[in-house]
C-alpha positions as CSV (number, residue, x, y, z in Angstrom):
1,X,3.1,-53.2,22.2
2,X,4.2,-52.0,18.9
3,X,1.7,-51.7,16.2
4,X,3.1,-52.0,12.4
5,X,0.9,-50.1,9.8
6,X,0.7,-49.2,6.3
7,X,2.2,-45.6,6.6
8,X,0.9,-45.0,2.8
9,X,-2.6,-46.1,3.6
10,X,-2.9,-44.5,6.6
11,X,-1.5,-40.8,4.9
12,X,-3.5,-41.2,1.9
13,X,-6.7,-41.2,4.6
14,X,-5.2,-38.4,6.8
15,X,-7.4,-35.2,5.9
16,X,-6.5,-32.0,3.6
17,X,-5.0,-30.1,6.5
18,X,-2.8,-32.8,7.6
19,X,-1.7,-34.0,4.4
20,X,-0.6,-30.7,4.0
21,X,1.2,-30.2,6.7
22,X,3.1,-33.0,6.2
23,X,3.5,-32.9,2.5
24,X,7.5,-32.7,3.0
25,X,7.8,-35.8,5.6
26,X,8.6,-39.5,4.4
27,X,6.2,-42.5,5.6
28,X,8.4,-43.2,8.2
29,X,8.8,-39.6,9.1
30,X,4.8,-39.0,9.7
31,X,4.5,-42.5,11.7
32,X,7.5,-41.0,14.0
33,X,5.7,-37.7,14.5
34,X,1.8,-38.9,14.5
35,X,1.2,-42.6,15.2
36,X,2.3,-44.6,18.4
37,X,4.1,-41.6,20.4
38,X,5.7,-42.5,23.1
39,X,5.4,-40.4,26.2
40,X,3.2,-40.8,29.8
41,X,0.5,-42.2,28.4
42,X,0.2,-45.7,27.3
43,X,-2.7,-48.0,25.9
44,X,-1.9,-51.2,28.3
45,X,-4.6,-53.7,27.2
46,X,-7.4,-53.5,24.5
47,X,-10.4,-55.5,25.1
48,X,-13.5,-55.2,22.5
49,X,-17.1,-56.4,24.0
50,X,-19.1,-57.8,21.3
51,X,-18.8,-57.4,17.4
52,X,-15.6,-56.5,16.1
53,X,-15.5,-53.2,14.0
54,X,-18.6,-51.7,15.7
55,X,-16.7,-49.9,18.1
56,X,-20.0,-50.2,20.4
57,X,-18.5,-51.5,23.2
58,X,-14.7,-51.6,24.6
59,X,-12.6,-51.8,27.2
60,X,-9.3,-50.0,27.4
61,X,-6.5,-49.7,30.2
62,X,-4.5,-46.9,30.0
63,X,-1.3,-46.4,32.0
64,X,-1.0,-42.4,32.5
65,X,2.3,-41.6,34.2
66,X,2.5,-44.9,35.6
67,X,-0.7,-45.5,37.5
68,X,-3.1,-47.6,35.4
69,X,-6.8,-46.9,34.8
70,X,-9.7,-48.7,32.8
71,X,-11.7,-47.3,31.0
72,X,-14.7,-48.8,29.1
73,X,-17.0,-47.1,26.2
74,X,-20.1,-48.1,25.2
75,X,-21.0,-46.1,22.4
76,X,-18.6,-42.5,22.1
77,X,-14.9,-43.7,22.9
78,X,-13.7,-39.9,22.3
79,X,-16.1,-39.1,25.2
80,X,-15.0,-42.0,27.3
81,X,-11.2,-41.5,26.8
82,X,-11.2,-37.6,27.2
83,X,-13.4,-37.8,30.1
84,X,-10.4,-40.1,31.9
85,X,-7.6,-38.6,30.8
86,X,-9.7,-35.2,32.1
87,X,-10.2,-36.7,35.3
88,X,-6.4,-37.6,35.4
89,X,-5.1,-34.2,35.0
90,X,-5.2,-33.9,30.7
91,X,-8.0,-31.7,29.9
92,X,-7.1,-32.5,26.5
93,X,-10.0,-31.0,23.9
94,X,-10.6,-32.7,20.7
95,X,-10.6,-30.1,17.7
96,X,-11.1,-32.1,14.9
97,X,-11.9,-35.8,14.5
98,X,-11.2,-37.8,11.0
99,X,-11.7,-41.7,10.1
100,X,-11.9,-43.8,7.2
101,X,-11.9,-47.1,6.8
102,X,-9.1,-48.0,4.6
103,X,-7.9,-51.6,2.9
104,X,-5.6,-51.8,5.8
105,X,-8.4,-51.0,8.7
106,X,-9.9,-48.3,10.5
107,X,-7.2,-44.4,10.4
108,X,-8.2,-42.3,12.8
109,X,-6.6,-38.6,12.8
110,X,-7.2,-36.7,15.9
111,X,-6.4,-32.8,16.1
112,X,-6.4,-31.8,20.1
113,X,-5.3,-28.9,21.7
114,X,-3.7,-29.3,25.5
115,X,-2.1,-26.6,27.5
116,X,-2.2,-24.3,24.8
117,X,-1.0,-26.4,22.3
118,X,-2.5,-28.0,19.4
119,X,-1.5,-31.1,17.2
120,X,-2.2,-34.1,15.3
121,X,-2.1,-37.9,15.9
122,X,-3.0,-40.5,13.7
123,X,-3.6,-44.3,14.5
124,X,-4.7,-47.2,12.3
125,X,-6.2,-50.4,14.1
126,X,-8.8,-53.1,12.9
127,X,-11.5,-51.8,15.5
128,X,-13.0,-47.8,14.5
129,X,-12.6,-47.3,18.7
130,X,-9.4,-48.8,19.0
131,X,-8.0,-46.7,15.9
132,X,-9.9,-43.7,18.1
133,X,-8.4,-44.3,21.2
134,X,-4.9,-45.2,20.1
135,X,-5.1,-41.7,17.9
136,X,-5.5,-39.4,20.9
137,X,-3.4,-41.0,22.9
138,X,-0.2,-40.3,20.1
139,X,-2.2,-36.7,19.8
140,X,-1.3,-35.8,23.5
141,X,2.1,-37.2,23.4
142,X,2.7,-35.3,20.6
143,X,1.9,-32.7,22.3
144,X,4.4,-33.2,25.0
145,X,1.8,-34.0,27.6
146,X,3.1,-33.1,31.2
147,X,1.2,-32.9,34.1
C-alpha cells in the first residue's frame, strides 16, 4: 500500500535535529530516505479499535521477512511494536520519539538505533499510532534491517 503525503507538512514538523540534517534534500528526497522504506518489514493491514485519532487501541499485521505477525496496542504502540519486532529478531531501540499533529494528520519522526546503527524515519497518517507504527517501521528499513 502506498501512502501519499504532504512532504512540506510533514518536514516542517520533523524536529531541529532532523531538519538539519536534511536541510540540503528536496521533498521528494527526504520522503525517499525517511517515509515508507521499503525493505523486510511491511505494515500489511491497519485496523483501529474504537475512536479514531486516540491511538488507544489498534491492531496492526506486520509482515517481517515474509512471515506475518499481528500485533495489537492498547495504549503504548512504540512498546507494542518494538516488543514484536524484538521478539522477531530486531531489537531495534527507540532513541528519540517526535509527533505533531499537523493540517495534514498526525508526523511521527522516530530516531532508533539497530545493530549499531542509528537513523531516522518519519511517517504521517490520520491515526497518532498508525503515524507511530508506520515511522519505525521506515526507521529500521532505513537502517538496512537484516536479520
Amino acid at each position: 500500500m502506498t501512502i501519499t503525503i504532504d512532504t512540506h507538512a510533514i518536514i516542517s514538523a520533523a524536529p531541529a535535529s532532523l531538519r538539519a540534517e536534511c536541510r540540503d534534500l528536496t521533498p521528494a528526497e527526504f520522503y525517499d530516505r525517511y517515509c515508507d522504506k521499503a525493505g523486510p518489514v511491511k505494515l500489511s493491514e491497519w485496523t483501529p479499535i474504537g475512536a479514531r485519532h486516540t491511538g488507544a487501541h489498534c491492531a496492526a499485521t506486520i509482515e517481517i521477512a515474509d512471515r506475518l505477525r499481528t500485533v495489537t496496542a492498547a495504549g503504548n504502540p512504540v512498546a507494542a511494536l518494538t516488543s514484536a519486532l524484538y521478539d522477531e529478531g530486531y531489537p531495534v531501540e527507540i532513541l528519540a520519539f517526535h509527533q505533531r499533529q499537523t493540517e495534514s494528520g498526525a508526523a511521527t519522526f522516530i530516531q532508533c538505533e539497530f545493530n549499531g546503527r542509528r537513523g531516522w524515519g518519519a511517517a504521517l497518517a490520520d491515526d497518532s499510532a498508525e503515524s507511530t507504527f508506520r515511522a519505525i517501521i521506515a526507521g529500521i528499513n532505513h537502517l538496512g534491517a537484516r536479520i
